[in-house]
MDTraj code that builds the backbone (N, CA, C; nanometers):
import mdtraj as md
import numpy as np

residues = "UNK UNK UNK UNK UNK UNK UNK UNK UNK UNK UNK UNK UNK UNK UNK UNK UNK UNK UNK UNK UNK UNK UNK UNK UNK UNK UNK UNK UNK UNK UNK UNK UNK UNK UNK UNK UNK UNK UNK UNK UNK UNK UNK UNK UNK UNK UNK UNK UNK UNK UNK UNK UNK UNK UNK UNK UNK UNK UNK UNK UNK UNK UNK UNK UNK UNK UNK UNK UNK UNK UNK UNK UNK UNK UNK UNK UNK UNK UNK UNK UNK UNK UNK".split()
xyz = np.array([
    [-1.8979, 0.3982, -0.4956],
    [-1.7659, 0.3860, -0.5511],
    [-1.7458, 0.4983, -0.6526],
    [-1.6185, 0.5582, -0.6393],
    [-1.6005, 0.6949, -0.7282],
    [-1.5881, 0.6410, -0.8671],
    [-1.5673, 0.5300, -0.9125],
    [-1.5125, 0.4714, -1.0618],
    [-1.6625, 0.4823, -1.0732],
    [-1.8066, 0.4460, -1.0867],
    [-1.9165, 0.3963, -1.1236],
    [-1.9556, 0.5526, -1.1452],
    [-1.9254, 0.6705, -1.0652],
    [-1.9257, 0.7928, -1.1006],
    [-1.8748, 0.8925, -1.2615],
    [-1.9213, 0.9375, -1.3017],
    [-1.8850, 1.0345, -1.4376],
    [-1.8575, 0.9470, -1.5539],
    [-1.8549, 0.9618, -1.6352],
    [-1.8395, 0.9094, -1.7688],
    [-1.8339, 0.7888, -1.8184],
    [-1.9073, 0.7464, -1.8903],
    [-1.9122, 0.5575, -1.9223],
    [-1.7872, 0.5621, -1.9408],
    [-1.7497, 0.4405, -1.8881],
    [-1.6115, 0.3729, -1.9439],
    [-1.6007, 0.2482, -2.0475],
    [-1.4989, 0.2888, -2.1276],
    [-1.4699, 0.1716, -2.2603],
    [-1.5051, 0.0294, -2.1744],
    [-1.5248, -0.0392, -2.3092],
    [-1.5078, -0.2136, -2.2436],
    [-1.3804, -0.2556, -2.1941],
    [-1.2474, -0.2167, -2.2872],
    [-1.1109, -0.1981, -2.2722],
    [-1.0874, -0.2039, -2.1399],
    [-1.1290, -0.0786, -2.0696],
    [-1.1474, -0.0155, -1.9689],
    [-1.1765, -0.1166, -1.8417],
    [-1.2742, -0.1372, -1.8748],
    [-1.3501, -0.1998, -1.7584],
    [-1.2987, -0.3757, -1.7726],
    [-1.2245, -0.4063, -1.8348],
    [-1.1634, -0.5613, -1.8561],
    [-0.9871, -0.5241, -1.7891],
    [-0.9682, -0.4267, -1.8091],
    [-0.8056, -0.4045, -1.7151],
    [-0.8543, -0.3731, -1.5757],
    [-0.9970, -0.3290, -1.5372],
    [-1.0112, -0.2912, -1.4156],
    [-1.0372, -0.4286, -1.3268],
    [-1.1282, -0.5035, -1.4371],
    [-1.1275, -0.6772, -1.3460],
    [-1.0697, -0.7279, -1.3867],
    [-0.9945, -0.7935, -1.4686],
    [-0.8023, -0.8335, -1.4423],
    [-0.7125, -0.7518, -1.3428],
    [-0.7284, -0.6431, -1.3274],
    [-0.5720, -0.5846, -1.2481],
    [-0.6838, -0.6057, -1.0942],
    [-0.7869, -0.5696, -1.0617],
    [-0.8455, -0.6144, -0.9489],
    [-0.8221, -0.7378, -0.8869],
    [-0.8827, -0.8023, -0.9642],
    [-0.8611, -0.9819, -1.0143],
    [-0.7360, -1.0326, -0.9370],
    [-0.6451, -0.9687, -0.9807],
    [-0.4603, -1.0459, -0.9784],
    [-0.4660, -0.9406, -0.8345],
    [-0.4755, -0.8136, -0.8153],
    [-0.4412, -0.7746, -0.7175],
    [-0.4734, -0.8432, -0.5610],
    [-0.6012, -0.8773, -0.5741],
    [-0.6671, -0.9548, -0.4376],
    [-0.6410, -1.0422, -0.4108],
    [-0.5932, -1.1809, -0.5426],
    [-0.5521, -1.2718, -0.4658],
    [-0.3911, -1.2404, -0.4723],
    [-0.3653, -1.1505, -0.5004],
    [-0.1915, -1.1462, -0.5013],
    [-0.1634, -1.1073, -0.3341],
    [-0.2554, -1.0242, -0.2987],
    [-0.2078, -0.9961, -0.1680],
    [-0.2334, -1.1095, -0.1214],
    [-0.4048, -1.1427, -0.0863],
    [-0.4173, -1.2918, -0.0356],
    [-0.2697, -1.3911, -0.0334],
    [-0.2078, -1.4065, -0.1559],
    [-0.0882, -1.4826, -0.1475],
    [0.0449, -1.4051, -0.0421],
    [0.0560, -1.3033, -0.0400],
    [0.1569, -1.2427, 0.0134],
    [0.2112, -1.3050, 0.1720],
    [0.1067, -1.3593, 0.2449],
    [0.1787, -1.3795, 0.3504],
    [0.2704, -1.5285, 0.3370],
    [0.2804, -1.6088, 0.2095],
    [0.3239, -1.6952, 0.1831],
    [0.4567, -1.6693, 0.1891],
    [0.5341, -1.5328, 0.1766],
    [0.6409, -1.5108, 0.1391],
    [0.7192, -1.4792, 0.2890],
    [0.6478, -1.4794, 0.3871],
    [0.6635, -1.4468, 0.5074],
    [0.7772, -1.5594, 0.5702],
    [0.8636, -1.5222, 0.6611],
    [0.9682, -1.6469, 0.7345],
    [0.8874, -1.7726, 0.7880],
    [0.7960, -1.7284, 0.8867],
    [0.7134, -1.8265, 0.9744],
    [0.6117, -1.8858, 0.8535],
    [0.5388, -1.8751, 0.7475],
    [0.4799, -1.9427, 0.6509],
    [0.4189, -2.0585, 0.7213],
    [0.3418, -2.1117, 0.7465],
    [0.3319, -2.2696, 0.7398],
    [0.2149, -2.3064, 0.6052],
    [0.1951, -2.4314, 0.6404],
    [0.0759, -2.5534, 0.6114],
    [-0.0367, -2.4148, 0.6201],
    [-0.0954, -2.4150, 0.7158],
    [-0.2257, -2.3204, 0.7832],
    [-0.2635, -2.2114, 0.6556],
    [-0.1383, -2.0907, 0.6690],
    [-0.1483, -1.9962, 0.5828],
    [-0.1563, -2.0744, 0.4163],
    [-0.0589, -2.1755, 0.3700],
    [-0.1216, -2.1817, 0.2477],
    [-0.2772, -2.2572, 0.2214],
    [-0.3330, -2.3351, 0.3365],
    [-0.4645, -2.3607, 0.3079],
    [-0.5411, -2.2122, 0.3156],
    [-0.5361, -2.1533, 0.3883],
    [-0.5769, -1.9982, 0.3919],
    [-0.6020, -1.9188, 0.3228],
    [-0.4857, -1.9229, 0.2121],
    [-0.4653, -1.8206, 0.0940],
    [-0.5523, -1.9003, -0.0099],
    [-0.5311, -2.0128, 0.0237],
    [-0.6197, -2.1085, -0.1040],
    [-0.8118, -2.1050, -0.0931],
    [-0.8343, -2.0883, 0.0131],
    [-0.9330, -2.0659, 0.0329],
    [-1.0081, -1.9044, 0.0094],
    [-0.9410, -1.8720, 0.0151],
    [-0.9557, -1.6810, -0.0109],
    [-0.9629, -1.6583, -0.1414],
    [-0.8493, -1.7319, -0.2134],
    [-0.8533, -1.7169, -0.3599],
    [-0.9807, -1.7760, -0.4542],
    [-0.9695, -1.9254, -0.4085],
    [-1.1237, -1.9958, -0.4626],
    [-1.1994, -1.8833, -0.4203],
    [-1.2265, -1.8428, -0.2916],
    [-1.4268, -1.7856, -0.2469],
    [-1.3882, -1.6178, -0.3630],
    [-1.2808, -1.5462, -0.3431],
    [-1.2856, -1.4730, -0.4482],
    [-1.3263, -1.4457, -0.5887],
    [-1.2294, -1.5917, -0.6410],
    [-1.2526, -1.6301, -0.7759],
    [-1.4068, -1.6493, -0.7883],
    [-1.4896, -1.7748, -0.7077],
    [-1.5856, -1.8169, -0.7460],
    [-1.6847, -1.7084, -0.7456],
    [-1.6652, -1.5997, -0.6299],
    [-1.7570, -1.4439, -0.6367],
    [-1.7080, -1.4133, -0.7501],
    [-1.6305, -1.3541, -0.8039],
    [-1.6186, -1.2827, -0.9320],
    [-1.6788, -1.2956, -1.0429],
    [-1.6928, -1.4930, -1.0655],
    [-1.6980, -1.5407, -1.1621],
    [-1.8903, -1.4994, -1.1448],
    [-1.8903, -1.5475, -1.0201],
    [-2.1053, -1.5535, -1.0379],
    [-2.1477, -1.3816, -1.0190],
    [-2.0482, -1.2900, -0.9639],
    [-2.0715, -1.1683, -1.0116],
    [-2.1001, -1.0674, -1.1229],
    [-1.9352, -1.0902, -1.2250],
    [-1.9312, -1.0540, -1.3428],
    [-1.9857, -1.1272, -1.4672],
    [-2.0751, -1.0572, -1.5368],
    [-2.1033, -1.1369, -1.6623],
    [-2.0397, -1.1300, -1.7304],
    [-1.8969, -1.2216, -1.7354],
    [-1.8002, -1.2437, -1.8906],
    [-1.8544, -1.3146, -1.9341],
    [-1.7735, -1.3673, -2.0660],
    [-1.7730, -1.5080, -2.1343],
    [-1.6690, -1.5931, -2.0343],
    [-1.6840, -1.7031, -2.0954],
    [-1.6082, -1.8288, -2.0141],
    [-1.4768, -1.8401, -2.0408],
    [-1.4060, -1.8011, -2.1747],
    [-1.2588, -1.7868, -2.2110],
    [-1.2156, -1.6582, -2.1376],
    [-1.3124, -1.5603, -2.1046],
    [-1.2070, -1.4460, -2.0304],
    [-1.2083, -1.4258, -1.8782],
    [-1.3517, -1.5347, -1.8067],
    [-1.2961, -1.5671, -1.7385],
    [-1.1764, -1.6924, -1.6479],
    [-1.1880, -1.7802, -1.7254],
    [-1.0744, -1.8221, -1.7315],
    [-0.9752, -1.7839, -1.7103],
    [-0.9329, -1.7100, -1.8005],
    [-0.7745, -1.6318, -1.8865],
    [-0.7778, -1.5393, -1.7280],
    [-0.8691, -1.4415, -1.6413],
    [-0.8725, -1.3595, -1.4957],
    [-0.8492, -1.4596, -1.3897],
    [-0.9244, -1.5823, -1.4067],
    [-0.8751, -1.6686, -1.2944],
    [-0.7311, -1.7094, -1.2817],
    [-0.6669, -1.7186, -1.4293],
    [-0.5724, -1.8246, -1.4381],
    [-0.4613, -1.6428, -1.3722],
    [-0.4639, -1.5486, -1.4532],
    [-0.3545, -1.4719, -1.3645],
    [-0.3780, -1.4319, -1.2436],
    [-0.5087, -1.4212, -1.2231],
    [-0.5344, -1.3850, -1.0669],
    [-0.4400, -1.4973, -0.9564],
    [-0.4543, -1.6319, -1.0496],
    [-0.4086, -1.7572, -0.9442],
    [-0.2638, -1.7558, -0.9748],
    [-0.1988, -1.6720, -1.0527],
    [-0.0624, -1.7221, -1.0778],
    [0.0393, -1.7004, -0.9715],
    [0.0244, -1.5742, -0.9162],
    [0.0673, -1.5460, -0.7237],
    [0.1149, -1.6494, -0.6991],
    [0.0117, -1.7124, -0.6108],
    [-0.0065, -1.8124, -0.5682],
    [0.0514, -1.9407, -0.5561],
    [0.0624, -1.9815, -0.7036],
    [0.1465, -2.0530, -0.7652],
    [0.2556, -2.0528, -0.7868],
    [0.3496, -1.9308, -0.8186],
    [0.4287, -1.9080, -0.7756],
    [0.5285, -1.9054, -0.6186],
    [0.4286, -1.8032, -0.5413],
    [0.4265, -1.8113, -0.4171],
    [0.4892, -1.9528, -0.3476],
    [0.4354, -2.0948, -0.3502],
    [0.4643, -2.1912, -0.2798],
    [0.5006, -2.2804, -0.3581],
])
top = md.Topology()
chain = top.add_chain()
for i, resn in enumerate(residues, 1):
    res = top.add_residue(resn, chain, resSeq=i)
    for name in ("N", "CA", "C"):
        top.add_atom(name, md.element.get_by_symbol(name[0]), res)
traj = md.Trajectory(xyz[None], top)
């Protein structure tokens, strides 16, 4: 990956990169919700994509427990919105 390449990056840094990651994956994940044909199917779908995401992230990244939280909760807001 070219980001893990050249120059340490701030903490700053690297907390907008897994938040905006974060919200981006399951935001698409949510996207086909917005679709005409939509059913039942696709939102168990998206829900399932989002949990196995979330729960990788969470046993991936070593945060604390308030910030991941605070990544789950906008990552899931799509979603929520969405349907």
């Amino acid at each position: 990956m070219l980001l893990t390449r050249g120059p340490l990056r701030s903490a700053r840094m690297l907390a907008g990169l897994d938040a905006s990651g974060s919200f981006l994956g399951c935001a698409s994940a949510a996207l086909p919700l917005l679709l005409a044909g939509a059913t039942v199917d696709h939102q168990y779908r998206m829900l399932l994509v989002i949990t196995n995401a979330l729960i990788a992230r969470s046993a991936v990244m070593p945060t604390p427990a308030g910030w991941t939280l605070r990544v789950s909760m906008l990552a899931a807001l799509p979603a929520c919105l969405f349907t």
